[in-house]
N, CA, C and O of each residue as an XYZ file, in Angstrom:
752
protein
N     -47.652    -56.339   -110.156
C     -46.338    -56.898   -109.845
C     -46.455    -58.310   -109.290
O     -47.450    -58.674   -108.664
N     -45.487    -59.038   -109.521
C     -45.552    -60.519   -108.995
C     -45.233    -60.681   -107.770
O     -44.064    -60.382   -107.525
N     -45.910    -61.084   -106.823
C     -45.802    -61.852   -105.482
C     -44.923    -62.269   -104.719
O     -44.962    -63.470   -104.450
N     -43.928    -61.493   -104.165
C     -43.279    -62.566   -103.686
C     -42.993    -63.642   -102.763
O     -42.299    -63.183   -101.856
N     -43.241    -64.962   -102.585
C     -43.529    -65.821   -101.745
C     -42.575    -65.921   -100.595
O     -42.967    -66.099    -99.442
N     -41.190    -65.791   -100.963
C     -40.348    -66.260    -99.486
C     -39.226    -65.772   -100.225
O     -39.214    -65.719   -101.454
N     -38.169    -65.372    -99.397
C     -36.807    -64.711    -99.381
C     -35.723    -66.003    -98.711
O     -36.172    -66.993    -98.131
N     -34.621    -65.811    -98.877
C     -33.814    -66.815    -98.339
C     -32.160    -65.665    -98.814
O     -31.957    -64.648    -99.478
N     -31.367    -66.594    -98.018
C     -30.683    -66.120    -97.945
C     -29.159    -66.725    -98.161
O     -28.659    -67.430    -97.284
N     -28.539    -66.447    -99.228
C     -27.652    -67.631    -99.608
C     -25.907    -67.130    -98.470
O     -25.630    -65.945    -98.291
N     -25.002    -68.295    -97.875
C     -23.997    -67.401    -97.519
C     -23.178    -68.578    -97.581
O     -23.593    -69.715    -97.810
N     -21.622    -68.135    -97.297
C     -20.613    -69.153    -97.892
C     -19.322    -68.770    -97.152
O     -19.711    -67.831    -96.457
N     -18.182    -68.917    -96.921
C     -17.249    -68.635    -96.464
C     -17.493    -67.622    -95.140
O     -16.731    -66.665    -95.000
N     -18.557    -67.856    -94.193
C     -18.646    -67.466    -93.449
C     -18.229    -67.601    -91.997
O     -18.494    -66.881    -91.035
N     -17.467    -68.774    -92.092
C     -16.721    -69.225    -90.811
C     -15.535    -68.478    -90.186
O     -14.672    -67.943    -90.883
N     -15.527    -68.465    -89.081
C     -14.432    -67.490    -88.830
C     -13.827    -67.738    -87.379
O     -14.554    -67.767    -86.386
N     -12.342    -67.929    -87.316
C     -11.785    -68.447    -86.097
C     -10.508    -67.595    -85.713
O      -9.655    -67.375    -86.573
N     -10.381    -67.138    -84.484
C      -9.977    -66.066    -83.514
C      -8.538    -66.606    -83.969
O      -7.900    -65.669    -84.447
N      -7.873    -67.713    -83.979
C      -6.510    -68.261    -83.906
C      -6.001    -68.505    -85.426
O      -4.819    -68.616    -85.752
N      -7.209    -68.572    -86.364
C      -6.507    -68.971    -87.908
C      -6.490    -67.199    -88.586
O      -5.643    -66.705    -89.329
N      -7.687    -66.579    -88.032
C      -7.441    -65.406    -88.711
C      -7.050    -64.228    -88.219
O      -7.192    -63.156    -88.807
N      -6.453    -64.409    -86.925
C      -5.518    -63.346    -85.973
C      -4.278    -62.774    -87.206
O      -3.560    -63.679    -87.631
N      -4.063    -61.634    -87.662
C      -3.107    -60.999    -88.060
C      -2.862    -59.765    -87.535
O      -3.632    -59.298    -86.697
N      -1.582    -58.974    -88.031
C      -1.706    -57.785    -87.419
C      -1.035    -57.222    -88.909
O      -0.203    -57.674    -89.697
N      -1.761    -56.149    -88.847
C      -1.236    -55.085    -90.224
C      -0.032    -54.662    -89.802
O       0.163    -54.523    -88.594
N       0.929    -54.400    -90.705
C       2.466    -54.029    -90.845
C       2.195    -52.535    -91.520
O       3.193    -52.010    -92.012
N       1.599    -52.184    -91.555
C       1.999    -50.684    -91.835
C       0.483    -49.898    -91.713
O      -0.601    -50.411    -91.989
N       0.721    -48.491    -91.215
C      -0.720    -47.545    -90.746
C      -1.610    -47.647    -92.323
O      -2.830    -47.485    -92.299
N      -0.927    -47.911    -93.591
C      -1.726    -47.550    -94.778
C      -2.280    -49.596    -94.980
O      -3.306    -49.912    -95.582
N      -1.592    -50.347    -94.513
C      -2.801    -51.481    -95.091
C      -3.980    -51.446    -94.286
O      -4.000    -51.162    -93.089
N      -4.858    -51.716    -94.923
C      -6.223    -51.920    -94.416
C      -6.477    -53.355    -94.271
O      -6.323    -54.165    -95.185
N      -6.987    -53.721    -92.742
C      -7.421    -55.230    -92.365
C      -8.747    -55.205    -92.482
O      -9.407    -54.342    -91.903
N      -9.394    -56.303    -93.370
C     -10.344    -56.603    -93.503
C     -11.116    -57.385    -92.517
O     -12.181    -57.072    -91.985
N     -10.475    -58.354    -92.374
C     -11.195    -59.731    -91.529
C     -10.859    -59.224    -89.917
O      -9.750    -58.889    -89.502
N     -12.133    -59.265    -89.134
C     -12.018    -59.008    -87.916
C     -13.005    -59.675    -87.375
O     -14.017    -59.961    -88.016
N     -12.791    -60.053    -85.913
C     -13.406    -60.656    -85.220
C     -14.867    -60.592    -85.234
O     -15.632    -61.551    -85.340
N     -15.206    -59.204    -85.100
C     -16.620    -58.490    -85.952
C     -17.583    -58.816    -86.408
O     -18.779    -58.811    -86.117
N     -16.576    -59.309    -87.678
C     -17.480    -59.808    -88.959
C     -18.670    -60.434    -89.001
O     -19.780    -60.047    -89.368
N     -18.271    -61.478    -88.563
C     -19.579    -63.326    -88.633
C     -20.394    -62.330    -87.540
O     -21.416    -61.854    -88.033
N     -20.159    -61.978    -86.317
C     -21.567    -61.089    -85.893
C     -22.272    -59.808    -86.700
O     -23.502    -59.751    -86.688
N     -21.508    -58.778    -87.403
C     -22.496    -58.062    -88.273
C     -22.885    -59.015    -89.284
O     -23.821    -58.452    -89.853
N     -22.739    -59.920    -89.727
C     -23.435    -60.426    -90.809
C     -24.692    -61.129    -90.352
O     -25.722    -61.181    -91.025
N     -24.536    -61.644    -89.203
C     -25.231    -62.352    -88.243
C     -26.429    -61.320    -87.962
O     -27.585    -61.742    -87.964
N     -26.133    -59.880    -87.704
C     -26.356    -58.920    -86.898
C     -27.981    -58.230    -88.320
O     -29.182    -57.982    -88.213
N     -26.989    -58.212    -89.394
C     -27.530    -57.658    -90.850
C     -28.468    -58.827    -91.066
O     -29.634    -58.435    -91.103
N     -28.328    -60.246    -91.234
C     -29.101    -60.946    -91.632
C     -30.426    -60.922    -90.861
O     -31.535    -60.936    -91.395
N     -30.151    -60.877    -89.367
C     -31.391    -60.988    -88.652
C     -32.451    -59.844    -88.829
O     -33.672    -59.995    -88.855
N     -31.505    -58.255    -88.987
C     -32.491    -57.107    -89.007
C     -32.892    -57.759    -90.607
O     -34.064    -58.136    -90.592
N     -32.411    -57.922    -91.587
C     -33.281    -57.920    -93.326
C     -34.217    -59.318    -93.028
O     -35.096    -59.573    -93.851
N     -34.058    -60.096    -92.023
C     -35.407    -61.277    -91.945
C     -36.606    -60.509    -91.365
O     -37.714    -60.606    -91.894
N     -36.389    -59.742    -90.271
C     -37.263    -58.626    -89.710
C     -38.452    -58.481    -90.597
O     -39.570    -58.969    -90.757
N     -37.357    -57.218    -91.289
C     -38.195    -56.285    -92.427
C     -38.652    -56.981    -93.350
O     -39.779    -56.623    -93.690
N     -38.092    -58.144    -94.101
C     -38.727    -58.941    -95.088
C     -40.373    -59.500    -94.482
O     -41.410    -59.062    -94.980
N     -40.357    -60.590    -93.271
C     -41.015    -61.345    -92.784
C     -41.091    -62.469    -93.706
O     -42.054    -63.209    -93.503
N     -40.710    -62.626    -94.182
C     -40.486    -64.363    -95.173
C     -39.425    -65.123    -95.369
O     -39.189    -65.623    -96.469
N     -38.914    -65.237    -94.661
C     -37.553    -65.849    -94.610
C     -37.887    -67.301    -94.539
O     -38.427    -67.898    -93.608
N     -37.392    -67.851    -95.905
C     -37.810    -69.394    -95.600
C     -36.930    -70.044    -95.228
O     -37.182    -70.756    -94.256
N     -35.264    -70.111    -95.919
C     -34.245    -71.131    -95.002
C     -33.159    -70.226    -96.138
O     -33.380    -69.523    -97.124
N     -31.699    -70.735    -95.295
C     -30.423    -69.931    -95.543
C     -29.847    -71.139    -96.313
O     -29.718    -72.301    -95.927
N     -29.576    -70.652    -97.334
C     -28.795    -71.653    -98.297
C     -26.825    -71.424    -98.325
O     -26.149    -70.523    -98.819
N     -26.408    -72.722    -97.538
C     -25.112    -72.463    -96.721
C     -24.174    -73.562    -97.728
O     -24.227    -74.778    -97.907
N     -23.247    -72.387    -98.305
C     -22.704    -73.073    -99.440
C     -20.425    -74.021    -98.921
O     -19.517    -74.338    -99.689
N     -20.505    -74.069    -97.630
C     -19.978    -74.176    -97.284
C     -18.668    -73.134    -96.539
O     -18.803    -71.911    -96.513
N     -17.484    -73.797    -95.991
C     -16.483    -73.264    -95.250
C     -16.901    -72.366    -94.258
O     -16.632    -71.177    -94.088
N     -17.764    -73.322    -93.494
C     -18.444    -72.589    -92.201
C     -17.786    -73.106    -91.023
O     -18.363    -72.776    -89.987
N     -16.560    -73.949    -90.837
C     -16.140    -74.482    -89.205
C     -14.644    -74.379    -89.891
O     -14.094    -75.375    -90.360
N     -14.089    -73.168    -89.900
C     -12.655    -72.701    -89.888
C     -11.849    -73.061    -88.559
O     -12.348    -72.658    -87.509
N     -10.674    -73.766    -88.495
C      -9.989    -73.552    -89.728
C      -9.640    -75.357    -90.227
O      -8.595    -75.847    -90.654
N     -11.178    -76.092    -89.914
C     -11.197    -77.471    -90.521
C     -11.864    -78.668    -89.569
O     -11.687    -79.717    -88.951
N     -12.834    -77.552    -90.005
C     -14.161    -78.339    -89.893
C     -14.773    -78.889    -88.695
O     -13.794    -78.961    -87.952
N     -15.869    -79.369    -87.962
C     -15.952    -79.907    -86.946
C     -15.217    -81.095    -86.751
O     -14.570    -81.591    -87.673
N     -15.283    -81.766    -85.223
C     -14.337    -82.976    -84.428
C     -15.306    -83.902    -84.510
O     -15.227    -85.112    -84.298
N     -16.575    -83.001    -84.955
C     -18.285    -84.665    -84.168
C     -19.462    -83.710    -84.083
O     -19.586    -82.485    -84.066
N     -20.089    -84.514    -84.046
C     -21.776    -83.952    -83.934
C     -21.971    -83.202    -82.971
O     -22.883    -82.387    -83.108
N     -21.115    -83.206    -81.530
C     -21.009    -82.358    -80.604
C     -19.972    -81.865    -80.275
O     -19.682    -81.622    -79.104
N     -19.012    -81.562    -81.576
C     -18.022    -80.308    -81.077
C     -18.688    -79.139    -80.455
O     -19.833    -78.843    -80.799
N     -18.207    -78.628    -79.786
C     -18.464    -77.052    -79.249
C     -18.744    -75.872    -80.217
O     -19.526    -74.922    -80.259
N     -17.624    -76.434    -81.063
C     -18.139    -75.475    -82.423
C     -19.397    -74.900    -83.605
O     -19.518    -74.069    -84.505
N     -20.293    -76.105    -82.805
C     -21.728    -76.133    -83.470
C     -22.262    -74.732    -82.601
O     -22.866    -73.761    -83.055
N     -21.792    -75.008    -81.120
C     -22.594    -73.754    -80.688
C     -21.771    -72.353    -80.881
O     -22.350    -71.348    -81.294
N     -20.414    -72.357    -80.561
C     -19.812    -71.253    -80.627
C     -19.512    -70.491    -81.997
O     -19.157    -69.314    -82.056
N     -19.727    -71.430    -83.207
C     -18.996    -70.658    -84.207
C     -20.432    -70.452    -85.584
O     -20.475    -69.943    -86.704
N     -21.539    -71.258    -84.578
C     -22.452    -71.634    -85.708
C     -24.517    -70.958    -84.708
O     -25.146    -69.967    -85.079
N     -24.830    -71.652    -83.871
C     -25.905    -71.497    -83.371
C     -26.197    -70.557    -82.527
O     -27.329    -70.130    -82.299
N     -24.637    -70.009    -81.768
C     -24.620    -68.968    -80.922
C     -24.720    -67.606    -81.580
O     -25.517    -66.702    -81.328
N     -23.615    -67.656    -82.595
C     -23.512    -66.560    -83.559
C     -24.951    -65.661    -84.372
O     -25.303    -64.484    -84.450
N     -25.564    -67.224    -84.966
C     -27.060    -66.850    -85.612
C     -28.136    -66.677    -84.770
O     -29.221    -66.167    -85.047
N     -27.761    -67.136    -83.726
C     -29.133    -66.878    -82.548
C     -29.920    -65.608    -82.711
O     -29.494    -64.487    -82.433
N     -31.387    -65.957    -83.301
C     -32.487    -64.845    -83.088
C     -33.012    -65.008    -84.778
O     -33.994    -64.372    -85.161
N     -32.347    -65.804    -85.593
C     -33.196    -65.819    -86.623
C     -34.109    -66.403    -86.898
O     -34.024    -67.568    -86.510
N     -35.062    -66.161    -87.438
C     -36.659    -66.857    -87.889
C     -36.492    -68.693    -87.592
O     -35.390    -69.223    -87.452
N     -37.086    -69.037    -87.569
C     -37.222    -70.598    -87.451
C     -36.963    -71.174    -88.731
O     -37.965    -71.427    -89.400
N     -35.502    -71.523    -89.378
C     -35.260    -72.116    -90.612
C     -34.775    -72.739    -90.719
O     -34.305    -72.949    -89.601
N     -34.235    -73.694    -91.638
C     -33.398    -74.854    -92.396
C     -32.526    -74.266    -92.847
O     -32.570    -73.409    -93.729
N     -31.272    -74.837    -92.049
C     -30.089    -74.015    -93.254
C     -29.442    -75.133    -94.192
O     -28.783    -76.027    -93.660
N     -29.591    -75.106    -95.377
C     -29.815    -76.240    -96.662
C     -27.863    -76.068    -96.766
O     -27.351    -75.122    -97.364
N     -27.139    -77.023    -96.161
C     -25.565    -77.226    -96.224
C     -25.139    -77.723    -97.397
O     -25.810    -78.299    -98.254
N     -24.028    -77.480    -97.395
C     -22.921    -78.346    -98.181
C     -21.795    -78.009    -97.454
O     -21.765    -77.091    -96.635
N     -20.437    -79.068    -97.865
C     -19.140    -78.896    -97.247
C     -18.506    -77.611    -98.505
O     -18.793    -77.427    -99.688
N     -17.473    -76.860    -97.486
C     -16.747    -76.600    -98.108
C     -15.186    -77.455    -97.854
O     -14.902    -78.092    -96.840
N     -14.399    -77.285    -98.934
C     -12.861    -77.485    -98.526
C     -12.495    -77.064    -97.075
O     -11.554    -77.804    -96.789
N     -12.650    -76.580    -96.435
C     -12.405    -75.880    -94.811
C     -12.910    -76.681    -94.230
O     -12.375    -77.053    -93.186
N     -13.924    -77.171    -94.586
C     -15.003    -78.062    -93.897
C     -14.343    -80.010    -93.147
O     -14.600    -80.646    -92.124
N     -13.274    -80.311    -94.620
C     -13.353    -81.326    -94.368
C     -11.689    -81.910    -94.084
O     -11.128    -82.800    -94.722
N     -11.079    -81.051    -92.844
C     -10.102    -81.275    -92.112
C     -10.766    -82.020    -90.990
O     -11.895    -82.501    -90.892
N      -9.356    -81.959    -89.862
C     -10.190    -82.441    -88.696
C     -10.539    -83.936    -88.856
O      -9.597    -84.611    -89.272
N     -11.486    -84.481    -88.659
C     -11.784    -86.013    -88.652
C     -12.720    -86.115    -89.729
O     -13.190    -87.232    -89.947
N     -13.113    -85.051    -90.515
C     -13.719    -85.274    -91.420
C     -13.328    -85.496    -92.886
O     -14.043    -85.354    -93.878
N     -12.324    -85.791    -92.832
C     -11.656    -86.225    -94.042
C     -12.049    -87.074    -94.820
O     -12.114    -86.989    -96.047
N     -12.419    -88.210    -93.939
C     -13.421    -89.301    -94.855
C     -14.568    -89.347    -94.915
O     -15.222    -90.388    -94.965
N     -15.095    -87.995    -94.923
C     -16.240    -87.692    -95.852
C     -16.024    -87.695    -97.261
O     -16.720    -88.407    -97.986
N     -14.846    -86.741    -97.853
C     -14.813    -86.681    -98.614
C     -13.682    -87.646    -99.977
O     -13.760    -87.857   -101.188
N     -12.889    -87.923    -99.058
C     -11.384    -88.917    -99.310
C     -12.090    -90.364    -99.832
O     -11.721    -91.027   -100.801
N     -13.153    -90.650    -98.959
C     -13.331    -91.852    -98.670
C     -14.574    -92.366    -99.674
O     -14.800    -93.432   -100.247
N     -15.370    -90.876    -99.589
C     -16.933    -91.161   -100.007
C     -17.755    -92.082    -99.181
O     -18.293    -93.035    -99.744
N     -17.920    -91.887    -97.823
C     -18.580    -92.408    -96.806
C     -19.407    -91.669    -96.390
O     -19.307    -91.584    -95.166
N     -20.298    -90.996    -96.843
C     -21.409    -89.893    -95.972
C     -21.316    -90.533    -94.872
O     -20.849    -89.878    -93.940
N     -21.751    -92.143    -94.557
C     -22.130    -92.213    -93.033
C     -21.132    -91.581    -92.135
O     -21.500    -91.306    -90.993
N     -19.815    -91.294    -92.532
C     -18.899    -91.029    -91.544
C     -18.707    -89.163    -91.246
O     -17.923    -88.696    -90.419
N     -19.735    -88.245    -92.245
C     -19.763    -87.420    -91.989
C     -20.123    -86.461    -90.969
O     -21.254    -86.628    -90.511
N     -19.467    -85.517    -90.503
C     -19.779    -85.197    -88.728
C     -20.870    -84.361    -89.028
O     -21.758    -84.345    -88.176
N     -21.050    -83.541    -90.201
C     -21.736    -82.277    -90.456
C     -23.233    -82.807    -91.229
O     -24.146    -81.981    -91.218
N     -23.514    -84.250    -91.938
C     -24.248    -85.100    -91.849
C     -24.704    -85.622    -90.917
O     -25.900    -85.853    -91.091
N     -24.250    -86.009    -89.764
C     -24.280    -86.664    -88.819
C     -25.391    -85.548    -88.368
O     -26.586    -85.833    -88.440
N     -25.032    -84.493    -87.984
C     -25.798    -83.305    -87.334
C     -26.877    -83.233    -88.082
O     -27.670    -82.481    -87.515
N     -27.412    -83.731    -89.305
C     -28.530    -83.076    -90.368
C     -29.924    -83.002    -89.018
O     -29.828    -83.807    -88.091
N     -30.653    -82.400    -89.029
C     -31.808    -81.933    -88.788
C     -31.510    -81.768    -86.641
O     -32.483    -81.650    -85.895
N     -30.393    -81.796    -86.228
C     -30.171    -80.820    -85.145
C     -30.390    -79.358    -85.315
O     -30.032    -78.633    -86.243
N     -31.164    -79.021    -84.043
C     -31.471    -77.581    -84.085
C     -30.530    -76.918    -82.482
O     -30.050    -77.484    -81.499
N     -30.624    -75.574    -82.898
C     -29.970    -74.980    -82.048
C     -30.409    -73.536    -82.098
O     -30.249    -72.698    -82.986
N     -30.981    -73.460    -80.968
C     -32.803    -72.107    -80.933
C     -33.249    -72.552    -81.693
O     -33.634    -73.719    -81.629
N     -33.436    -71.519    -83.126
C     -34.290    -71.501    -84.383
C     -33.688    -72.239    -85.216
O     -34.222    -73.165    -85.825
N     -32.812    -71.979    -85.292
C     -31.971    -72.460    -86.815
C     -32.026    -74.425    -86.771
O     -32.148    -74.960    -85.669
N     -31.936    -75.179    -87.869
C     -31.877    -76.369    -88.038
C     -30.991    -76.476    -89.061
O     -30.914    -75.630    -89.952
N     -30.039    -77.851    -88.980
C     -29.440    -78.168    -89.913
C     -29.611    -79.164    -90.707
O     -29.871    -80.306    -90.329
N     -29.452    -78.740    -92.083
C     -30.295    -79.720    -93.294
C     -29.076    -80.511    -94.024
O     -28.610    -79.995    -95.040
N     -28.728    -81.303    -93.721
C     -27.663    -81.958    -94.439
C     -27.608    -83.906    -94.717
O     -26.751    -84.727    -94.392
N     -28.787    -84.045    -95.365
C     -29.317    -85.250    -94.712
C     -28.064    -86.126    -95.680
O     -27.807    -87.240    -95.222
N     -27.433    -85.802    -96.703
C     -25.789    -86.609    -97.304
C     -24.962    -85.240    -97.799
O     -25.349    -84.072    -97.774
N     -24.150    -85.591    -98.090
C     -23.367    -84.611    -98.913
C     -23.686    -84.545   -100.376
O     -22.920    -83.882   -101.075
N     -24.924    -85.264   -101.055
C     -25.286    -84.271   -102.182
C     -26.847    -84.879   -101.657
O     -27.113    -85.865   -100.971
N     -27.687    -83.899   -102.258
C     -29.025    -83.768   -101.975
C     -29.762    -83.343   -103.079
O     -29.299    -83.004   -104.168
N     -31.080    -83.384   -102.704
C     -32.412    -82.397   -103.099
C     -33.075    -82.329   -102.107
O     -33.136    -83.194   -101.233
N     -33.808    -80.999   -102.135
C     -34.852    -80.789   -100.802
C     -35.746    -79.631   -101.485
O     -35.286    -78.663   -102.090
N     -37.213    -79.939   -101.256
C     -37.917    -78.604   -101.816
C     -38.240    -78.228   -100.726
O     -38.952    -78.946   -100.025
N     -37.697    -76.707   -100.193
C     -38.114    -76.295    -99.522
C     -39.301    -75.447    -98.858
O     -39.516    -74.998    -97.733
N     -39.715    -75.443    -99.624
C     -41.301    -73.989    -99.487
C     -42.487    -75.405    -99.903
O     -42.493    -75.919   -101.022
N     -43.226    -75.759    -99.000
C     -44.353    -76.448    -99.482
C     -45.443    -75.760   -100.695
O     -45.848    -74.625   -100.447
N     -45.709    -76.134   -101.423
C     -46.564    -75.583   -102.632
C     -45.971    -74.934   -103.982
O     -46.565    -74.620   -105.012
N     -44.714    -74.842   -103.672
C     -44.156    -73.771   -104.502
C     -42.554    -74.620   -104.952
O     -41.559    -74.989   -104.327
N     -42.946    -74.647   -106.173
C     -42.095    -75.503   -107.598
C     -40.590    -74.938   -107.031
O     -40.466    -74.036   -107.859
N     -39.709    -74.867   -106.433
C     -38.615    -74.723   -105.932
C     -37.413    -75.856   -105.481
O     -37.393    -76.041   -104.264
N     -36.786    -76.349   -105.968
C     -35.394    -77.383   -105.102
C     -34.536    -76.734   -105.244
O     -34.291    -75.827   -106.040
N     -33.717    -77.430   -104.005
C     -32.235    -77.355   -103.453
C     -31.604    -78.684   -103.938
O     -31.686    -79.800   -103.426
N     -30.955    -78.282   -105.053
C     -29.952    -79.114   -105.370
C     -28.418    -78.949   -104.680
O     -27.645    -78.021   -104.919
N     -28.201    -79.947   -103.871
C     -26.698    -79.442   -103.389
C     -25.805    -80.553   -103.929
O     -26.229    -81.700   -103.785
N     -24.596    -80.372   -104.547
C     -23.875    -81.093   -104.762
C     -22.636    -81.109   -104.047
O     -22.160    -80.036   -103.677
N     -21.938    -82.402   -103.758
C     -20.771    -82.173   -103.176
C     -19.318    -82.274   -103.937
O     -18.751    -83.359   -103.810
N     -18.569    -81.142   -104.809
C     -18.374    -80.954   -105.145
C     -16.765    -81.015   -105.569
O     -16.012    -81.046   -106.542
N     -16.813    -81.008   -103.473
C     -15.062    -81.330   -103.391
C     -14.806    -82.822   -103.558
O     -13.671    -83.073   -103.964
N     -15.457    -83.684   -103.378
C     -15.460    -85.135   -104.077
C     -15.215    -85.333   -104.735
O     -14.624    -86.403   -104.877
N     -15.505    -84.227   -106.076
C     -15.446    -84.174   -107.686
C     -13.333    -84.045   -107.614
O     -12.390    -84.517   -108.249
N     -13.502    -83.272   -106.633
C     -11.747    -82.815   -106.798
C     -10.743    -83.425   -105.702
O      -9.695    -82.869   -105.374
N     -11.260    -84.789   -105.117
C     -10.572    -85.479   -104.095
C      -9.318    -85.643   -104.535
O      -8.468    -85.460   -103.664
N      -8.856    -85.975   -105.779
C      -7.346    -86.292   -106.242
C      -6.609    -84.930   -105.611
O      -5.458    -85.092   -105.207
N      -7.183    -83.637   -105.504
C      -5.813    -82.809   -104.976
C      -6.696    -82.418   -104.133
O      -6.301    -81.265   -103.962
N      -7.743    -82.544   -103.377
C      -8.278    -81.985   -101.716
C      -7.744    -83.428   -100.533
O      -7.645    -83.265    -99.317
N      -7.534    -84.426   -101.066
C      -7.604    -85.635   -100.081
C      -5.694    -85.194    -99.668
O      -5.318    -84.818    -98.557
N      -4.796    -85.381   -100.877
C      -3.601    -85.056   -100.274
C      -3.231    -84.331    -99.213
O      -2.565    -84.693    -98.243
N      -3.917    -82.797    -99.563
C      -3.903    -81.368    -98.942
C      -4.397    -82.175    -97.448
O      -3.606    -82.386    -96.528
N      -5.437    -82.455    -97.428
C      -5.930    -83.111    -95.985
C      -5.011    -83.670    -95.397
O      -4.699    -83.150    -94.326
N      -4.255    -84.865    -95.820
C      -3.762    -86.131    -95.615
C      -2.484    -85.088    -94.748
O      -2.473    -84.895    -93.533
N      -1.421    -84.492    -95.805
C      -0.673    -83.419    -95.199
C      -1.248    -82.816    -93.627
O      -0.789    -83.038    -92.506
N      -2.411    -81.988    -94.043
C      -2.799    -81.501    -92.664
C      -2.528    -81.748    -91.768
O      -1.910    -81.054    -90.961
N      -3.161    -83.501    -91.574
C      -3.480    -84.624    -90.311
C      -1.742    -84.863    -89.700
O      -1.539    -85.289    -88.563
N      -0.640    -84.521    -90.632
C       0.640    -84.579    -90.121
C       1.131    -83.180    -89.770
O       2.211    -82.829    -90.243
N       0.503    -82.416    -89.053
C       0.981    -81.177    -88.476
C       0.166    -80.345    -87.890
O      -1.034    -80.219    -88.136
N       1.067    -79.513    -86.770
C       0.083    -79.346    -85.702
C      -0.435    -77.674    -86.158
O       0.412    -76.813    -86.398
N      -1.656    -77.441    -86.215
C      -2.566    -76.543    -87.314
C      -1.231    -75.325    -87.007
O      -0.623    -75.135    -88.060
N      -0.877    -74.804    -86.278
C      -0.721    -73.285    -86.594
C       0.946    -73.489    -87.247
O       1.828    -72.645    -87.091
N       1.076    -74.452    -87.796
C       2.598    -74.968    -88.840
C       1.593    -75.725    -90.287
O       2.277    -75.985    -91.277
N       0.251    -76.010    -90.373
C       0.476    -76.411    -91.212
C       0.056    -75.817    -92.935
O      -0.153    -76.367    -94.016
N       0.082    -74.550    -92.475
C       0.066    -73.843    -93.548
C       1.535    -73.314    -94.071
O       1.632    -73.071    -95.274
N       2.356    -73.179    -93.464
C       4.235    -73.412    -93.688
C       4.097    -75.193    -94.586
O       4.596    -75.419    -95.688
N       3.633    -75.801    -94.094
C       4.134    -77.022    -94.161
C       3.572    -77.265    -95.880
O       4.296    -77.635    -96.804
N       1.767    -76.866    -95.988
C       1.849    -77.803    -97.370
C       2.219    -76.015    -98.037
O       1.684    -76.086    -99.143
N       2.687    -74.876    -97.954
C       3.025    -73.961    -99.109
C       4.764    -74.412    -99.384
O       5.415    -73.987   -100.338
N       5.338    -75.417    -98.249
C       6.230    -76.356    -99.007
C       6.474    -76.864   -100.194
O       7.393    -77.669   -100.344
């Protein structure tokens, strides 16, 4: 059987915030999915399968990780509370980023509106660590081989750039309303 060198772990829409995704079910038969919970069992699951594997080389993070829009700066609070606190205890890795759409509210708009990496907050952070974990985001599109010896890249592209004509509006809207109206505002 073939060898296997290193495991990784791909995840995406994993952000999750107490005030954007507070609902309450309207009747005993719907079932609520999204709970506060969540981002820690996944957190909880990822760390026990790095365990048992022992090869965990880096988490490939496909965006919409700082709900409900994105970090304020390189030292929002949110790096620790919604991101380093949460994963705390996993192997010593690179988590290989990209933005999602969620990602680039907030002041980060002209990351993507603008096409200014330098002005990116979640760039800005590339190779900050917090415990184990490090963040790999050295622009918003990349390559990185991650495993020394072994024929492997991370191609990340940034993607919502590709679709700025209808993500920059949606933003632009945002920045004129105060978050818990402005989902009333752009289903206007």
């Amino acid at each position: 059987p073939d060898k296997v060198v290193a495991s990784f772990f791909a995840v995406g829409d994993w952000g999750y915030d107490a005030e954007l995704h507070a609902f309450h079910c309207t009747s005993a038969r719907q079932r609520c999915v999204l709970r506060p919970g969540c981002q820690l069992a996944l957190a909880a699951a990822m760390r026990a399968e790095a365990r048992r594997r022992g090869n965990l080389a880096f988490v490939l993070n496909v965006g919409d990780s700082f709900y409900p829009g994105g970090v304020h700066g390189p030292t929002d609070p949110q790096w620790s509370e919604k991101w380093g606190d949460i994963y705390q205890g996993m192997p010593p890795v690179p988590w290989y980023s990209v933005y999602g759409n969620h990602d680039l509210e907030a002041a980060d708009w002209r990351c993507s509106c603008l096409n200014e990496p330098a002005l990116c907050h979640q760039v800005k952070r590339h190779g900050a660590r917090h415990g184990n974990a490090s963040w790999y985001m050295p622009s918003v599109s990349y390559y990185a081989k991650p495993i020394a010896g072994v024929p492997l890249e991370v191609v990340a592209l940034d993607l919502n750039a590709a679709d700025a004509s209808k993500i920059c509006p949606w933003v632009a809207q945002a920045q004129r309303c105060p978050a818990h109206q402005c989902g009333r505002v752009l289903a206007s």
